[in-house]
C-alpha positions in Angstrom: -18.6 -13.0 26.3 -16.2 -13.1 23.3 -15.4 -11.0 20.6 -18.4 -10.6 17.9 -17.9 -11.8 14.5 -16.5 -9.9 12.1 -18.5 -9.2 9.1 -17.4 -11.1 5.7 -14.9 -8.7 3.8 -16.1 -10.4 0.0 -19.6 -11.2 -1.0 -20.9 -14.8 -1.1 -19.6 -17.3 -3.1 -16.3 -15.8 -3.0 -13.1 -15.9 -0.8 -10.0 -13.9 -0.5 -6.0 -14.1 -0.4 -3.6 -11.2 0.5 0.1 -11.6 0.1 2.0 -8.6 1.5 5.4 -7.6 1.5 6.2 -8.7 -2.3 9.9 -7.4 -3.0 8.9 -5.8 -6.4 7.6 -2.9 -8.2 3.9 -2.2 -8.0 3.8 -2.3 -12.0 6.2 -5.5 -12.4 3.8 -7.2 -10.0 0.4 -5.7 -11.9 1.6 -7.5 -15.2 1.3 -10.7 -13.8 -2.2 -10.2 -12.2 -3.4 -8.7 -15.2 -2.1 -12.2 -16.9 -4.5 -14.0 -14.3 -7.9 -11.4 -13.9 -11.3 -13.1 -15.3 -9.4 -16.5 -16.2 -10.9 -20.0 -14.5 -8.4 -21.1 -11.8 -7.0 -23.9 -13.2 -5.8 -21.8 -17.0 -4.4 -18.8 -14.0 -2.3 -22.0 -12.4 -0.6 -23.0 -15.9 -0.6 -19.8 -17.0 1.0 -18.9 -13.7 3.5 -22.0 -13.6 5.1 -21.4 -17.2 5.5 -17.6 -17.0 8.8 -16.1 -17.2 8.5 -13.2 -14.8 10.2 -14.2 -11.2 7.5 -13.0 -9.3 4.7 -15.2 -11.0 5.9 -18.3 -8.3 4.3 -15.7 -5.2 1.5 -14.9 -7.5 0.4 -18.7 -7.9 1.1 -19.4 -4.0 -1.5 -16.4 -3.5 -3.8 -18.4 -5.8 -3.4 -21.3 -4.6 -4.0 -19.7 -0.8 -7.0 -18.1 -2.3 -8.2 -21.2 -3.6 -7.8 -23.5 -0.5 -9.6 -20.2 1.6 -12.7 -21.3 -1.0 -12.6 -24.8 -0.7 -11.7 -25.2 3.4 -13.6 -22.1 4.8 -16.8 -21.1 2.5 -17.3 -24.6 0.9 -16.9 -23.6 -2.8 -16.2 -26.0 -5.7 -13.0 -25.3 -7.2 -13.9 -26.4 -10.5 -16.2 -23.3 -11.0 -14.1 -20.7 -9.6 -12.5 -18.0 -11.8 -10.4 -14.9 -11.0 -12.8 -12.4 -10.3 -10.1 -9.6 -8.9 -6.5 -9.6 -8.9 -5.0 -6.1 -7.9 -1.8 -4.7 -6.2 -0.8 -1.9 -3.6 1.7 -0.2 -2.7 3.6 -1.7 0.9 7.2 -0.1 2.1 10.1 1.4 0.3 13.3 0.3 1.1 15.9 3.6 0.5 19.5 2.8 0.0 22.4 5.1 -1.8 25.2 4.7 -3.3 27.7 7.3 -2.9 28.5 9.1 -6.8 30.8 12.1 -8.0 31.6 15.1 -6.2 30.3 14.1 -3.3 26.4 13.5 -4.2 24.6 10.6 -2.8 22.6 8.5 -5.5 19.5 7.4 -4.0 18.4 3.6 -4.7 14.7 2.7 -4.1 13.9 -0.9 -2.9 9.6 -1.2 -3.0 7.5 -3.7 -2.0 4.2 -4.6 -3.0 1.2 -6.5 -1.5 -1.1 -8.2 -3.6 -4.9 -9.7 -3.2 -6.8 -12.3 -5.3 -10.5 -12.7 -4.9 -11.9 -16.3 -6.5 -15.8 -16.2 -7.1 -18.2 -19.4 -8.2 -19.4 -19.2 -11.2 -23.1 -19.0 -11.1 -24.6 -22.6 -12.2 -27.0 -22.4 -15.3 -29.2 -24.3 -13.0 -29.9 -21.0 -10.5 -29.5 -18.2 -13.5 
């Protein structure tokens, strides 16, 4: 019997990468994507690789995931594919304190982020 198949979660000619559990801010994390949305893969890798932000090193290794998901399991050439999504979520919040003055408590938020990269073929001039 088996399990049925589960239906593709992108359209064709695309794949798909989630990294979850990013220890940053929602909007640190969104700066980088936005450095990377609509951008061939291979200026998102350099880009990626000489950017100053210490989260742009999990960025590229969701790319790169994203990338080898194209190539391995839906057959894609990786010379035509481009960012066609890049966008982040919101994952768990860590809450620590410190304690303050008089005795108040100051709260100290720890989030996390997840992140997903969708990498589509362009379409060849051949089939437009």
């Amino acid at each position: 019997m088996g399990q049925k198949k589960n239906a593709r979660r992108v359209a064709e000619g695309s794949a798909m990468a989630k990294t979850r559990m990013l220890r940053t801010s929602g909007i640190k994390l969104n700066l980088v994507a936005a450095m990377i949305r609509n951008q061939p893969v291979e200026k998102a890798l350099t880009d990626l690789t000489f950017s100053k932000k210490r989260i742009a090193g999990d960025v590229k290794k969701c790319l790169q995931s994203a990338i080898a998901n194209a190539e391995n399991n839906h057959g894609l050439d990786v010379d035509e594919l481009y960012v066609s999504e890049a966008y982040v979520g919101k994952n768990i919040t860590l809450k620590r304190g410190r304690p303050r003055a008089r005795g108040r408590f100051g709260k100290i938020l720890k989030p996390f982020s997840e992140l997903t990269i969708v990498v589509t073929e362009k379409p060849s001039e051949e089939q437009a």
